[in-house]
N, C-alpha and C positions, 0 to 999 in steps of 0.2 A: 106133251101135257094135255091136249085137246083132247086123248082119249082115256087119261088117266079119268077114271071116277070118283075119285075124291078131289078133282080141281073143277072151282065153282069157272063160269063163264065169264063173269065181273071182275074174277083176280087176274084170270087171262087178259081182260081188254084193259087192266090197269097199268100192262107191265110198259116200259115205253118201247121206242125203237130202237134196235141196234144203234149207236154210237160210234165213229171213227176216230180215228188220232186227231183229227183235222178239228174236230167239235170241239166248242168251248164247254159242253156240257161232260167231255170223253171223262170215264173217271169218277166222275161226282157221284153223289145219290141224286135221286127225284127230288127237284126241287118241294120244299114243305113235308119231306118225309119224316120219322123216326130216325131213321140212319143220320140223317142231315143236324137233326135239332141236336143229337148225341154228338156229332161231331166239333159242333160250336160249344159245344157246353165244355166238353174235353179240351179245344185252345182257351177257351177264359178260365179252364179252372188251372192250365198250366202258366198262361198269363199269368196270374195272379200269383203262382210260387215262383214266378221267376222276379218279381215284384218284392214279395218276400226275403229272398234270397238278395237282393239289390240292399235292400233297409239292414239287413244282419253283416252283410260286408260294411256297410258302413258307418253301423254302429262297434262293430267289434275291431276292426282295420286303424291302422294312422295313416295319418297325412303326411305323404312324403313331399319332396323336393319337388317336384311335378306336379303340386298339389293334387292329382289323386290318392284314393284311399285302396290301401292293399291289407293285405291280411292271406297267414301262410293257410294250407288247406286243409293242414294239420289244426289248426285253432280254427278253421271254419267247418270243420265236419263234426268236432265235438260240440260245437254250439247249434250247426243246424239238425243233426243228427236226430236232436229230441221233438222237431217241427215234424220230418221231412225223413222217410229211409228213401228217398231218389235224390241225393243232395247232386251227384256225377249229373245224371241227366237232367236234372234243373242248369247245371252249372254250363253243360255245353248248348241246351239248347237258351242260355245267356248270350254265350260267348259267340253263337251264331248271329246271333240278332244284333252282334256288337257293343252289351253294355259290359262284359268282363274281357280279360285277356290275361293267357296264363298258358306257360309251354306245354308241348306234349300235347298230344293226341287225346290222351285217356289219364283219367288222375286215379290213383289205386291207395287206398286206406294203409298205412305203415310207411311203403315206398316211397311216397311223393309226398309226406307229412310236411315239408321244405318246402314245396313248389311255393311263388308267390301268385298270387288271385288279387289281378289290379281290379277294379272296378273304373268304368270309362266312362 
C-alpha cells in the first residue's frame, strides 16, 4: 500500500498492528470504529426480536403442568411470521441463550408445524 498512489499516509498510520490469537483485541474491530458501532447496533436490534419473540410465546402459548408456557411452531410462525421473516433464527439464537427449548436442530415451516416451543 505504501506505494500505492491513491493511499493517503494518515490512513496507512491508522491501520493498527497485526493481532495474534493470544490478544484480547484478536478479531475485533478498532475500538470506536464504524465496523464496531454496526456491530452493537446489530446484537441490540437482534436482542430486542428475541425479546419480542419471548412476549408472542407468551401471549399466544398455555400454561402447562410445569407452569411454563409452550405454543406449537405451527401457531408461532403464523403469528410471528407478520412481525418477523427470521422467526427460525430469532428462535435459535433464543434457545441458545436459554430462554426457549424445543427439539431438533432446525424447525422447517410444514414439517415440524407439531414441534412444541417451551419458553424457559
Amino acid at each position: 500500500q505504501r506505494k500505492n498512489p491513491f493511499s493517503s499516509e494518515e490512513r496507512l498510520a491508522s491501520k493498527p498492528a497485526h493481532t495474534h490469537r493470544g490478544d484480547p483485541t484478536y478479531g475485533r474491530p478498532p475500538e470506536g470504529s464504524r465496523t464496531e458501532q454496526r456491530g452493537k447496533d446489530a446484537h441490540s436490534h437482534v436482542g430486542k426480536e428475541v425479546e419480542q419473540l419471548c412476549l408472542i410465546i407468551r401471549r399466544t402459548g398455555e400454561v402447562g403442568e410445569d407452569g411454563h408456557v409452550s405454543v406449537t411452531f405451527g401457531q408461532l410462525f403464523e403469528t410471528y411470521v407478520t412481525i418477523s421473516n427470521k422467526v427460525v433464527g430469532i428462535l435459535l439464537r433464543a434457545r441458545k441463550h436459554g430462554l426457549v427449548h424445543f427439539e431438533g436442530e432446525m424447525l422447517w415451516q410444514g414439517k415440524d408445524d407439531d414441534v412444541v416451543i417451551t419458553l424457559l
